[in-house]
N, C-alpha and C positions, 0 to 999 in steps of 0.2 A: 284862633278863636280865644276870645277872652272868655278865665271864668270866675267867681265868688270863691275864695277861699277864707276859711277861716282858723285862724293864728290865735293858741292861747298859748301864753305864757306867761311866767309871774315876772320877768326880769326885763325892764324898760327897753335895757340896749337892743338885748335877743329881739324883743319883738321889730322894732325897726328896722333892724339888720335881714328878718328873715321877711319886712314890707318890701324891705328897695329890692331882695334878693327876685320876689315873685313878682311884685309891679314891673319887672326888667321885661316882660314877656306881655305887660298890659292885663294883668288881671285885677280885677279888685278883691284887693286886701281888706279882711276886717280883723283884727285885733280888740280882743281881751287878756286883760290882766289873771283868769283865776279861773277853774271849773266851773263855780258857780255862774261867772258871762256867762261863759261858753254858752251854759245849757240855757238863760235867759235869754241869750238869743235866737241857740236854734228852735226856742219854742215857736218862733216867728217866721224863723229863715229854712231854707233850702241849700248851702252852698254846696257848690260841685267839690269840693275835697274841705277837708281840716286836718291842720296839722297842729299836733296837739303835745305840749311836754308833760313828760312822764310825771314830775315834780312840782307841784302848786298846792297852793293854801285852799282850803276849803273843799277843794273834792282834785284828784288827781286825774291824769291821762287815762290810766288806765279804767279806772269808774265811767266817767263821759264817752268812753269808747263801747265798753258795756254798756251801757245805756240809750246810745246814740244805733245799734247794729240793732236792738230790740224795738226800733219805731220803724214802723214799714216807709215811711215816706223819707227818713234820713239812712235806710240801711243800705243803699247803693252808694252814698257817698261813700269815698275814699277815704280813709283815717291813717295819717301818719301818726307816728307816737318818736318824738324828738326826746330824746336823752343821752344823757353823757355816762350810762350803764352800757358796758360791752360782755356782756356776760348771758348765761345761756339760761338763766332763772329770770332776766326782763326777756329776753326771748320767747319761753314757755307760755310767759306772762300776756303779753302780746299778741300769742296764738288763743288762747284761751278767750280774749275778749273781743276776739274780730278784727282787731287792728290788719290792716292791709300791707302796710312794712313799719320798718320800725329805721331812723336815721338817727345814727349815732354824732353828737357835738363833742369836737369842732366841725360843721357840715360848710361841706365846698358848695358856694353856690351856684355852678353849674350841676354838679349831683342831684342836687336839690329839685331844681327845677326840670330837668330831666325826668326824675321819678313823679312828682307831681303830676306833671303833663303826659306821662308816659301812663300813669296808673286812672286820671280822671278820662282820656281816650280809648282806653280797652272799657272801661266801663260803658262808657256812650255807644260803644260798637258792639256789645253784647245784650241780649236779652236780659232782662231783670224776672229776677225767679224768686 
């Protein structure tokens, strides 16, 4: 089953990298550059997961993740939080704003795509509360 994902990040290659990673499987990818997309989009959209980097201009991962778990129509999406933080204070971080997992870069693209698909199917398979 293909689904909407959406990809924010501030750094050209990343995001490409992490289109061709997830179109590998037929989803459509949408990509922004910055928090501030992010959230002008999803004032419009619905996408079944975002994966979202810790680290951007204008509003960060972690804000958008907060923000996005407090709207009843996007808090069943799935929220990845991408960074190159391996440490147990972005971890904390993470749990505190709802973030669903957190994937540490450099991210193997089968990992990737695995948790994605792995996290946006238990959601579809469970109740929403």
């Amino acid at each position: 089953m293909a689904y909407t994902i959406l990809v924010a990040d501030d750094e050209p290659a990343i995001r490409t990298m992490l289109e061709v990673i997830l179109a590998a499987d037929g989803h459509e990818i949408i990509t922004v550059q910055d928090g501030k997309a992010a959230l002008e989009y999803l004032q419009t959209h619905t996408p079944d997961a975002m994966l979202l980097d810790v680290r951007m201009p204008h509003m960060d991962g972690f804000e958008i993740c907060s923000r996005v778990k407090r709207i009843k129509r996007l808090r069943s999406a799935p929220v990845l939080l991408l960074t190159a933080m391996d440490d147990e204070q972005t971890r904390d971080h993470a749990r505190l704003v709802g973030a669903d997992d957190v994937v540490h870069k450099p991210v193997s693209g089968k990992l990737l795509r695995g948790r994605v698909n792995q996290l946006i199917e238990s959601r579809r398979s469970s109740p929403v509360t």
